[in-house]
N, C-alpha and C positions, 0 to 999 in steps of 0.2 A: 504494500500500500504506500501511496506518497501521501503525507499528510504535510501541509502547510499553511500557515495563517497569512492571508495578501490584505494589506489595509486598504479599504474602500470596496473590495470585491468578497471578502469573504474568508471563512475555512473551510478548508479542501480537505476529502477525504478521497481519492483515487483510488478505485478497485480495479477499474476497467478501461482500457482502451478499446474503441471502439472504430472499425476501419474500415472502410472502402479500399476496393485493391485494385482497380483499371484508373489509371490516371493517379491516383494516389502513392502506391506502394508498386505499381508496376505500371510500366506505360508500354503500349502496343503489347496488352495479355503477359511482359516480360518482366520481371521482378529486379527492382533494383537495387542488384547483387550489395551493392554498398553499405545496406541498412540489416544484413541478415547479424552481423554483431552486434550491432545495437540493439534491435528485435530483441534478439534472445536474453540479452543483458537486461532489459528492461520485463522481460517476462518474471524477472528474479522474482519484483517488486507489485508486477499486475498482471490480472488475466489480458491476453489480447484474441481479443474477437474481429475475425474477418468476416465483414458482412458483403455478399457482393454477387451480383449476375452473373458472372465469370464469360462476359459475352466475349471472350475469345477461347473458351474453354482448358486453361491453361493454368487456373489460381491452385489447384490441388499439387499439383507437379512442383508448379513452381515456390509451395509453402513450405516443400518438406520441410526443408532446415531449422524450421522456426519454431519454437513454441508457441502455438496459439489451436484456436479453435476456430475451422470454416467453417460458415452456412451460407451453401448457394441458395439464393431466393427466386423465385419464379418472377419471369422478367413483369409480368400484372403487378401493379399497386404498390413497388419497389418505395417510393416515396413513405407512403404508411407504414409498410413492411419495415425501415429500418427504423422508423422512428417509435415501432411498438417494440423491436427491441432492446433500444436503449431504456423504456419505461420498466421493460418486462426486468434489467437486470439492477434497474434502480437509479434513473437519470443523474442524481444528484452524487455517486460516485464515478462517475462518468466521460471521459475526453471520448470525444469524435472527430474523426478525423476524415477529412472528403474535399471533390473537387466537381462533381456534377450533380444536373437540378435534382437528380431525387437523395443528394445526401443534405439537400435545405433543411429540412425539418429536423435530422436527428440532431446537426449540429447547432440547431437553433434550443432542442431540449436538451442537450445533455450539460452538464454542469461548466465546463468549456470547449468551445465547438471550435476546429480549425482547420481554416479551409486551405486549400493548397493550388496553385499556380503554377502548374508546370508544363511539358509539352502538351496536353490535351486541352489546356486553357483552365478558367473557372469559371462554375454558372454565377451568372449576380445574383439570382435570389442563395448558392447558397456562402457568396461571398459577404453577402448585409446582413444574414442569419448567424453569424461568426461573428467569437470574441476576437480571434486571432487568422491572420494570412501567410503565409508563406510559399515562398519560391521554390523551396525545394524540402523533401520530407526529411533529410537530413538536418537542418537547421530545426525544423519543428519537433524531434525526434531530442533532440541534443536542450531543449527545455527542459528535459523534464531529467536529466542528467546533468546539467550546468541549474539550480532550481532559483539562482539567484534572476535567471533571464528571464523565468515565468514570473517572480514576483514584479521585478521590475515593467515589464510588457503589460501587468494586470492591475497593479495597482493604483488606486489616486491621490 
C-alpha cells in the first residue's frame, strides 16, 4: 500500500493501480519493454489491474512478466465497464491510469486518475476527467517511486 498525506488534496491510501494497456502501457498491442521493472517493483507495494479490450489481441502475451491481474472486457459499454471496476475494488484506494475516451470515467472516479499522452494521443474528455497528465508512462510510473513528485504535483 502507498499511504500519504498531500495538503489540500487529501490522505491517500493506494491499494490498486488500475490500467489500460493499448496506448497506455503498450502502444500498437506492444508492451513497453521499459516499465516491466518498474511494474513489478511496484507490484511489491499494490495490486495492479489491467483493464482492457486487448483490441490487438496481444495484452496476455505481452503481461507475462509482470505481476498483475488481466481482465479483457467485451468491446460493448467499455466506458461503464471500467468504471464499475474501479467502484467494485473500492474507488477511493485507487490510481487509474488511461489514454482513450472510454478510460474518462474511471479516471474521473478513482481517487487519482492519470491520463497519458503518448503515441496514440489523448481523448479530452479523459484528459479534463484527470488529476494528472503525462507524456510518457515512465515519468507517471516513477511518482509513485520518487513520492515526493506526487505530493508536490497534488498539492495546494
Amino acid at each position: 500500500m502507498i499511504e500519504l498525506d498531500i495538503l489540500g488534496f487529501g490522505h491517500i491510501k493506494i491499494k490498486y493501480f488500475v490500467m489500460d494497456y493499448n496506448g497506455t502501457l503498450a502502444i500498437d498491442g506492444k508492451l513497453k519493454k521499459d516499465i516491466i521493472p518498474i511494474l513489478n517493483k511496484l507490484s511489491e507495494r499494490v495490486e495492479i489491474h489491467i483493464v482492457t479490450a486487448d483490441t490487438f489481441g496481444k495484452a496476455r502475451k505481452e503481461l507475462k512478466d509482470i505481476d498483475c491481474k488481466l481482465t479483457v472486457l467485451p468491446e460493448d459499454n467499455q466506458i461503464e465497464k471500467k468504471v464499475e471496476y474501479i467502484r467494485e475494488l473500492g474507488k477511493e484506494n485507487c490510481v487509474a491510469f488511461g489514454n482513450g475516451r472510454n478510460d474518462s470515467l474511471m479516471l474521473k472516479e478513482a481517487k487519482i486518475g492519470i491520463a497519458l499522452i503518448q503515441e496514440e494521443g489523448g481523448a479530452i474528455e479523459s484528459i479534463l476527467n484527470s488529476d494528472l497528465i503525462f507524456k510518457d508512462i515512465n515519468d507517471a510510473l516513477m511518482l509513485f517511486s520518487e513520492e515526493k513528485r506526487l505530493i508536490a504535483s497534488l498539492r495546494s
